[in-house]
C-alpha positions, 0 to 999 in steps of 0.5 A: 077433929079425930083423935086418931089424927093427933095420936099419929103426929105424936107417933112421928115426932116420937120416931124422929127422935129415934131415929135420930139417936140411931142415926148418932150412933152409927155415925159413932160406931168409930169413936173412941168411948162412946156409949151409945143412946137409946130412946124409950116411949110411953104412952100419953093421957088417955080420955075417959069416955066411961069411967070404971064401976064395980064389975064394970071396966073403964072405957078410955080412947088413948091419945098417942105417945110421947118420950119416955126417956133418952138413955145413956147405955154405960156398957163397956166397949170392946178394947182395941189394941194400938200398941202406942204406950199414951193409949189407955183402956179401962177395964171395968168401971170408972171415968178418967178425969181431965180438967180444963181450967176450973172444969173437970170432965169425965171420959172413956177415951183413953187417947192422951198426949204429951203438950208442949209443958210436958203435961199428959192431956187428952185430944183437947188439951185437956189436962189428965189428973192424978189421984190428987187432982193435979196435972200429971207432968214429966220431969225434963230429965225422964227419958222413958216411962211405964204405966202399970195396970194400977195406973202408977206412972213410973220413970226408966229409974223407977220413981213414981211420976203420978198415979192415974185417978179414976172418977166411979159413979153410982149411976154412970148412966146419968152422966151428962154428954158435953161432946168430944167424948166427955161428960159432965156431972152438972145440973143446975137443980141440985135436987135433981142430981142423977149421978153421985159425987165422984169417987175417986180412986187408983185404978183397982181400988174401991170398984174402980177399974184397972188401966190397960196401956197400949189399948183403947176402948171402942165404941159401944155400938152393935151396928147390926143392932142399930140397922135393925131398930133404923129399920122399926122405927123407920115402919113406926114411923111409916105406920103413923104417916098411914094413920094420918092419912087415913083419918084425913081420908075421912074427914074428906068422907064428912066434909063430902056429905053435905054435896 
């Protein structure tokens, strides 16, 4: 069979994949903290038809792509400005942390809650942790309360409530996506952890960035951007369907030669 036939299949499974992250994040041009995926290819084994001599290069037919990786682009969104005092945005690095039972998750969505035991939380319910590890929770007798760009929590008297803590990662990029805008740093082969243990901190301290009250974090995503990639993977894709259909056309050509 033709070689051309396989390198063109692989050509399209390829640009499914990119299209499919495209189609991703522009259905999360809106969603709070979200960062954006990007896909990048590499060439597959290539066959040896003449091997390489001295003064002579190797002759060697390709054998189609494959994917080379599926990024996460850690890139900070622009901040939105919602004037609700539960809104944080993060300027510069660093993850919030919230927990769910025994599980801690990582997050840029800034949009928290007070539940019914008067703990902040996120959108799940998920607990907001301060620089202890604990659940940052409201006494009954607060009335009001300010959050400094430092992340202190304070009451209308002064008194400090809790400090929002803030994960920092040597390779963000390689945190795990575990949906409803959180991450996860797990990985079951402890030799292949991409992302350091997390370093946590107050806002504003060793790297981590400071807190903006009343702003949240948009999403990442350039559309114009992501329509004109839409648009080159989508002619990648219609060029291999071509290369397939080509082939089979001679194919036809061989099988016609015996009539």
């Amino acid at each position: 069979m033709l070689r051309s036939l396989y390198s063109g299949v692989s050509g399209m499974k390829n640009f499914q994949t990119e299209l499919d992250t495209i189609g991703n994040n522009i259905a999360n041009v809106n969603t709070y903290g979200y960062k954006k995926g990007r896909v990048t290819f590499k060439d597959a084994i290539s066959q040896t038809l003449v091997s390489a001599t001295p003064g002579t290069s190797a002759q060697q037919v390709g054998l189609g792509s494959q994917i080379g990786s599926i990024d996460t682009v850690d890139t900070s969104g622009s901040p939105e400005s919602t004037g609700r005092p539960l809104d944080f945005a993060i300027t510069g690095d660093g993850y919030f942390r919230v927990r769910d039972g025994n599980d801690t998750y990582y997050t840029r969505a800034g949009n928290f809650y007070f539940d019914n035991n008067r703990r902040l939380v996120n959108s799940e319910g998920f607990a907001v942790l301060d620089t202890n590890g604990q659940a940052i929770t409201l006494k009954a007798d607060v009335k009001s309360f300010s959050v400094a760009t430092d992340g202190t929590i304070s009451d209308q008297d002064g008194n400090t409530i809790g400090i929002i803590s803030i994960a920092t990662f040597q390779n963000p990029a390689g945190l795990t996506k575990a949906g409803g805008n959180l991450y996860t740093t797990a990985n079951s082969n402890a030799g292949q952890v991409t992302v350091s243990q997390p370093g946590v901190s107050q806002p504003g301290q060793k790297g981590a960035g400071t807190i903006k009250s009343g702003y949240l974090e948009m999403s990442n995503v350039d559309l114009s951007e992501e329509l004109t990639n839409m648009i080159v993977a989508e002619r990648g894709f219609q060029a291999n369907t071509r290369i397939i259909t080509t082939s089979d056309e001679i194919l036809q050509e061989l099988v016609n030669l015996k009539r």
